[in-house]
C-alpha positions as CSV (number, residue, x, y, z in Angstrom):
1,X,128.0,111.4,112.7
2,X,124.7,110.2,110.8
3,X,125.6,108.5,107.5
4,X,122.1,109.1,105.3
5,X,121.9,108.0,101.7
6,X,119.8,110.5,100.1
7,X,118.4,109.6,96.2
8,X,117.3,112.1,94.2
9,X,119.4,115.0,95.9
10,X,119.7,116.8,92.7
11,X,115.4,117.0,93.0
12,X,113.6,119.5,94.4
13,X,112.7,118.1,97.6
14,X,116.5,116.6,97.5
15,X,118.1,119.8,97.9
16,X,115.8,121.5,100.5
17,X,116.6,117.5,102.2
18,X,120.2,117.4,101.8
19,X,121.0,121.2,102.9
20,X,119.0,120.4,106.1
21,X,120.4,117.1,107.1
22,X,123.8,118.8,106.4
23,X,123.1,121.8,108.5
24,X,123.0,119.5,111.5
25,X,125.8,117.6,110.6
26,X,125.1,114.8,109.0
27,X,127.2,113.3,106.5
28,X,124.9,113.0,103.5
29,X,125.6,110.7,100.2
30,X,124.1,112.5,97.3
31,X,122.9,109.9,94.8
32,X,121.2,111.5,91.1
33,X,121.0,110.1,87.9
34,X,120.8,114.0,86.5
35,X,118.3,112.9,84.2
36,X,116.4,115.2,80.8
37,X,112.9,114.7,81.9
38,X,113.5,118.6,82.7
39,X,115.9,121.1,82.7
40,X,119.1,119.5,83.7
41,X,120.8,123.2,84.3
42,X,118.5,123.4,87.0
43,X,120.1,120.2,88.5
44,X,122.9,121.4,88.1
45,X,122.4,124.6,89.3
46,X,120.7,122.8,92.6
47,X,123.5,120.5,92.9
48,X,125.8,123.3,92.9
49,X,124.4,124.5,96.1
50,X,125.3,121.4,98.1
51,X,128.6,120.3,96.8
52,X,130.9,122.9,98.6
53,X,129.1,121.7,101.8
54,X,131.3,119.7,104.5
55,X,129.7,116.2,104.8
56,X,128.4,116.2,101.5
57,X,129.2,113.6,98.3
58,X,127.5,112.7,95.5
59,X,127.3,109.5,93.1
60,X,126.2,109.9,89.2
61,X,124.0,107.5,88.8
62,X,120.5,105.9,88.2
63,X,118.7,103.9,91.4
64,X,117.4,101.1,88.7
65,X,121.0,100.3,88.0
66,X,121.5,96.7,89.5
67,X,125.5,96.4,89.8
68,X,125.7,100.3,90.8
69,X,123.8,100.6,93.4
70,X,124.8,97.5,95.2
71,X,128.4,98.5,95.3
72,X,127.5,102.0,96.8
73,X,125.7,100.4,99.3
74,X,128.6,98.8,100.1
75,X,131.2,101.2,99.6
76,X,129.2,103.5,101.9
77,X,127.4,101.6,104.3
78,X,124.4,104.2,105.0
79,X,123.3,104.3,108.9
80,X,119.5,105.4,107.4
81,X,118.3,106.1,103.5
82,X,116.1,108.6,102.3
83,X,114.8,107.4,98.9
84,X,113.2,110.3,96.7
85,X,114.6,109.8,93.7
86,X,111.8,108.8,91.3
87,X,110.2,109.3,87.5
88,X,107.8,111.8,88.4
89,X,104.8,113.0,86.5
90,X,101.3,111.9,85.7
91,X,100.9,112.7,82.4
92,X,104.8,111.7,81.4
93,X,103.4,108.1,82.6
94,X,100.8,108.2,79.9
95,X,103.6,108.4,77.2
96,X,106.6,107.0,78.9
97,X,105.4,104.2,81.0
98,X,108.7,102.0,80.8
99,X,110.2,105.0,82.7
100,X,108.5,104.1,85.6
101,X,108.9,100.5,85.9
102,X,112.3,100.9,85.9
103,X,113.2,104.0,87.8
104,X,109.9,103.6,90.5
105,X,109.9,99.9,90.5
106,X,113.1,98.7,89.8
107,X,114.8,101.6,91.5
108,X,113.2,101.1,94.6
109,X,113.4,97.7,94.3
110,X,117.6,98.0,94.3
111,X,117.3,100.2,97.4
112,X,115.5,97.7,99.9
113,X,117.7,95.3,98.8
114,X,120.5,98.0,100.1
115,X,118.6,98.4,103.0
116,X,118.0,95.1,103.9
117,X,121.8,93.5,102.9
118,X,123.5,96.1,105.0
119,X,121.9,97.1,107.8
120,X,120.1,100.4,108.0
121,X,118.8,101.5,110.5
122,X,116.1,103.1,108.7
123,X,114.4,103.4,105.1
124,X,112.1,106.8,104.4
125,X,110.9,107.3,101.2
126,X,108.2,109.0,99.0
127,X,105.0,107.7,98.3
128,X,102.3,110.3,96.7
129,X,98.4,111.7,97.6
130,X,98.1,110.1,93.9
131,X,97.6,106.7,95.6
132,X,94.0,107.5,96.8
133,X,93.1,107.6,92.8
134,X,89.7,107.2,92.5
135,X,88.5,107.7,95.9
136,X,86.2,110.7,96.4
137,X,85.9,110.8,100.5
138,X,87.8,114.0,101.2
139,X,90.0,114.9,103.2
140,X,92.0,111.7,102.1
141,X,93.2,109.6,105.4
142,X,95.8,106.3,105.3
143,X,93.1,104.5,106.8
144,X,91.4,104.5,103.9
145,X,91.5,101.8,100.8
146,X,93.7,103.1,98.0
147,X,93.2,100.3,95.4
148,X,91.7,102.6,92.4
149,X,94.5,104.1,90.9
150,X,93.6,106.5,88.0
151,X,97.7,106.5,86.4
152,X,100.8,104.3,86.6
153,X,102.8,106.9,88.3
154,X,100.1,106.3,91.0
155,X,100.2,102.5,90.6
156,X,104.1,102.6,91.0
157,X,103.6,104.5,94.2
158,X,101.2,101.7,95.6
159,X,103.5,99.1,94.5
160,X,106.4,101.0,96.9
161,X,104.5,100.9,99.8
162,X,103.5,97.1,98.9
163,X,107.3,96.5,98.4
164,X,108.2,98.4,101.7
165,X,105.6,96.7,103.8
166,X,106.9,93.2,102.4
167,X,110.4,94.3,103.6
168,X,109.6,95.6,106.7
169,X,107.5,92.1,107.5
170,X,110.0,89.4,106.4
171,X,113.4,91.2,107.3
172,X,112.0,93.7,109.9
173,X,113.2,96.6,108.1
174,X,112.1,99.6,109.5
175,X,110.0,101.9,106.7
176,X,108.3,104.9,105.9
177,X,106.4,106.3,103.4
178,X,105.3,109.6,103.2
179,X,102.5,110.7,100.6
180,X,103.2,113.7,99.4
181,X,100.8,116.5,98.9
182,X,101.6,119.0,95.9
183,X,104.8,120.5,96.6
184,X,105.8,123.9,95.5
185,X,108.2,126.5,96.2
186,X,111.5,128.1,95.4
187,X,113.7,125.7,93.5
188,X,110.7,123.3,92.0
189,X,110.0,121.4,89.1
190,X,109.8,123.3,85.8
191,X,106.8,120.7,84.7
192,X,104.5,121.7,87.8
193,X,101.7,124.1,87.6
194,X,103.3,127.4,89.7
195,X,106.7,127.5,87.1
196,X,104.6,126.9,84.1
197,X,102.1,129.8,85.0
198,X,104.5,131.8,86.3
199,X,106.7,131.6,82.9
200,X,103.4,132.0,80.9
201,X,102.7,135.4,82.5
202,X,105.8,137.1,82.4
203,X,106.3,135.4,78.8
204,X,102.6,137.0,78.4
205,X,101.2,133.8,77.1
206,X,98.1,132.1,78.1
207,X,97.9,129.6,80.6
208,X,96.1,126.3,80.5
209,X,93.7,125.8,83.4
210,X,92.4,122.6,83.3
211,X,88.8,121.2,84.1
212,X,88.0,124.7,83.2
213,X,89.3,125.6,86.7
214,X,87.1,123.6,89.1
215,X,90.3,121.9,90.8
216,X,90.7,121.6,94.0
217,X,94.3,121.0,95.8
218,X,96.2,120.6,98.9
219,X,99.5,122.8,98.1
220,X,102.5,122.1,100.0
221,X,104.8,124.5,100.6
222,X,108.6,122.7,100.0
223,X,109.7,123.8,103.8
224,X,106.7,121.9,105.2
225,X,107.8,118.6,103.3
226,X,111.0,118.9,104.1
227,X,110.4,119.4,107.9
228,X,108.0,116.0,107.7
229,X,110.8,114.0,106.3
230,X,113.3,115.3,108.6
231,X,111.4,114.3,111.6
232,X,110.2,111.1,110.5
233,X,113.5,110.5,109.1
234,X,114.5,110.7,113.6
235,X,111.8,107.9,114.0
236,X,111.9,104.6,112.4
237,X,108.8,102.9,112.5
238,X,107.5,100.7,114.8
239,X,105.1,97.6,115.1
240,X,101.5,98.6,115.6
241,X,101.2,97.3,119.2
242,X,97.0,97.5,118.6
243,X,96.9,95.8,114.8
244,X,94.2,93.9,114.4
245,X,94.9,91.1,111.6
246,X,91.3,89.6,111.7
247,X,90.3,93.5,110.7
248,X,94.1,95.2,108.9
249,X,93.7,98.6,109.0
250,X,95.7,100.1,105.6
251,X,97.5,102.3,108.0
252,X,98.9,100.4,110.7
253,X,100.8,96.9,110.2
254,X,101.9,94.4,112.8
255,X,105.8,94.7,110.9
256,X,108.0,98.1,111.2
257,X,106.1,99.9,108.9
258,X,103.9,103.4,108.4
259,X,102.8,105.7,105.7
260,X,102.0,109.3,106.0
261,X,100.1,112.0,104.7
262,X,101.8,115.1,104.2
263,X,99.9,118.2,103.3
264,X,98.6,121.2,103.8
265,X,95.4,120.5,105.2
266,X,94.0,123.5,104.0
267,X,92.5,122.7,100.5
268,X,92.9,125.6,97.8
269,X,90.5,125.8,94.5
270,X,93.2,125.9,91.7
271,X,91.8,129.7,90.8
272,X,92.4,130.8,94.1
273,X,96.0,129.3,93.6
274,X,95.9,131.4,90.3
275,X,94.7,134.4,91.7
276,X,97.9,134.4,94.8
277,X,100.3,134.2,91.6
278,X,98.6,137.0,89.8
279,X,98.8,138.9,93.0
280,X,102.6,138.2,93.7
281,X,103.9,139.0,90.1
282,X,101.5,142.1,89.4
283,X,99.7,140.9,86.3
284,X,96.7,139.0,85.3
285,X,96.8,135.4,83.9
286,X,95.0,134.9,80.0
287,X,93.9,131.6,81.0
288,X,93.0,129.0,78.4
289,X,90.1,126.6,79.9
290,X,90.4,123.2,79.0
291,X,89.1,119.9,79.7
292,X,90.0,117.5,82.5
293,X,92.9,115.8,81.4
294,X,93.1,111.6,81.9
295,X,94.9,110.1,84.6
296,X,94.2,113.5,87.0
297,X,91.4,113.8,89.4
298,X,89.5,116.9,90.7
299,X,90.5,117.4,94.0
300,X,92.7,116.5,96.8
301,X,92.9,117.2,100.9
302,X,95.3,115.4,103.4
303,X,94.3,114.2,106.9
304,X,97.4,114.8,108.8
305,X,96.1,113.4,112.3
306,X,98.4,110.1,111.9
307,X,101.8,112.3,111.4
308,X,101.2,115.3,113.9
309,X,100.3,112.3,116.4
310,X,103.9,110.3,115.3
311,X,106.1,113.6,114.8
312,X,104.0,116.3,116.7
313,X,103.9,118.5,113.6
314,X,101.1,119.6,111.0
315,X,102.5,121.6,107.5
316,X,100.9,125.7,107.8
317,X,102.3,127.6,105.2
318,X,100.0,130.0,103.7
319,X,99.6,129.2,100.2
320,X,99.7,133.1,99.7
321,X,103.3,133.5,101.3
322,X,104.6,130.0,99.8
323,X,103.7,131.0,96.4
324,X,105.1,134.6,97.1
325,X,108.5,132.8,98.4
326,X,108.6,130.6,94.6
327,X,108.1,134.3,92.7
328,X,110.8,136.2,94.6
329,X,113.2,133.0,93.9
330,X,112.2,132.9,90.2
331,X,112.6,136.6,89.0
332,X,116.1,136.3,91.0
333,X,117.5,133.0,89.6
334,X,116.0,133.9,85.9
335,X,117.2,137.4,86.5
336,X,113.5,139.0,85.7
């Protein structure tokens, strides 16, 4: 039986993660710190949905904490890690910056030393489309530069896949990193866009679209993601056999190491996004136009060529179903 250490299983991508991996018998070690930068209930409430599952355990506590996480590496001995556990957020970074050097820094600096110390087999983890910051070439491919951030969340997602490459190099770790592409769906993040406009409207308040709507995203139906980490989670990585050190391309390496884009590939204008939500709940958004807000950028769209070529699989989920799926989960776990 697979051993997996699995951060952030109390998360939203966590629990999808955790319910799959234990669905084919694995034996998965839940590790959250249950933290308030939301709702904790709704940790809880996720949490609650894997603990009567055979295979499953779960540690309290944070990923930045430097005599914890060492012991449950050893107490445990994981056969593969899947690190998600991370301070999330753009904005939150603007205010609360410390929380990202510790968790996304610190945190994922105690887990390759895990890795690395005890053996496993293999390290997936989650990067972010955030990383391309500044560039403007759409759709957005790893072979391309990503040294313009545009927020420190984004800077601490770089800095992973620096760390991770460093790893993979000098101790032949194998690692992944998968950039993900906004995620949504039943069970998400009451700070993301879909459960704040889909509070606003049945609350009948306005909601704030900003850069007075002319946004541009490659939504990511939860499933999907999941289904990417799952099969790169089968397949370590492996030395580029045709890297070329006299000309590095960003997205291959001559170590154990690959990053991935994970999206939809089917970029959605944010009032088209609006308009699926208005048409799954049966009322009409007041929407509050507002400026672009710093540290966010106008669009984004994911070249998946690199991971259907690796895992033979490319995300599809209509955004009108996906967002469909989150409203039926909503009005049932809010009783509405």
């Amino acid at each position: 039986m697979t051993k997996t250490l699995l951060t952030g299983a109390a998360g939203f991508i966590g629990m999808h993660t955790a319910l799959r991996l234990l669905a084919r018998g694995e034996q998965v070690i839940g590790v959250d710190n249950l933290n308030d930068y939301y709702d904790v209930s709704l940790k809880h409430a996720r949490l609650a949905r894997l603990t009567p599952q055979a295979g499953f355990s779960f540690h309290a506590l944070s990923v930045e904490d430097r005599e914890a996480m060492p012991r449950l590496f050893e107490q445990e001995k994981p056969d593969r890690v899947i690190h998600l556990a991370a301070q999330a957020g753009v904005r939150y970074s603007l205010t609360n910056p410390h929380a990202y050097i510790d968790a996304n820094l610190q945190g994922f600096l105690n887990i390759l030393e895990g890795c690395r110390h005890h053996g496993v087999r293999h390290l997936t983890y989650a990067s972010s489309s955030s990383v391309y910051g500044g560039n403007a070439a759409l759709p957005f491919s790893e072979h391309h530069n990503i040294d313009h951030p545009v927020s420190l969340y984004a800077a601490t997602k770089k800095a992973n896949e620096l760390m991770a490459h460093t790893y993979s190099h000098l101790f032949g770790l194998p690692t992944t990193g998968l950039r993900f592409f906004t995620v949504y769906g039943p069970w998400g993040r009451p700070d993301m866009a879909l459960f704040l406009f889909t509070r606003a409207i049945l609350e009948g308040r306005p909601i704030d679209v900003f850069n007075h709507g002319k946004m541009v995203r490659d939504f990511t139906y939860v499933d999907d993601i999941v289904e990417g980490v799952i099969r790169v989670h089968d397949k370590p990585a492996q030395p580029h056999p045709a890297f070329d050190p006299a000309a590095p391309d960003p997205a291959t390496s001559n170590a154990p190491y690959r990053v991935f884009n994970i999206g939809n590939s089917q970029p959605t204008p944010l009032m088209d996004y609006i308009a699926a939500l208005e048409a799954a709940l049966g009322r009409e958004a007041v929407k509050n136009y507002l400026p672009m807000q710093a540290g966010d950028v106008p669009a984004t769209s994911a070249d998946t060529t690199e991971l259907d070529a690796w895992v033979g699989f490319k995300p599809a989920t209509p955004v009108r179903e996906g967002v469909a799926r989150f409203v039926d989960w909503y009005r049932a776990f809010y009783r509405l």
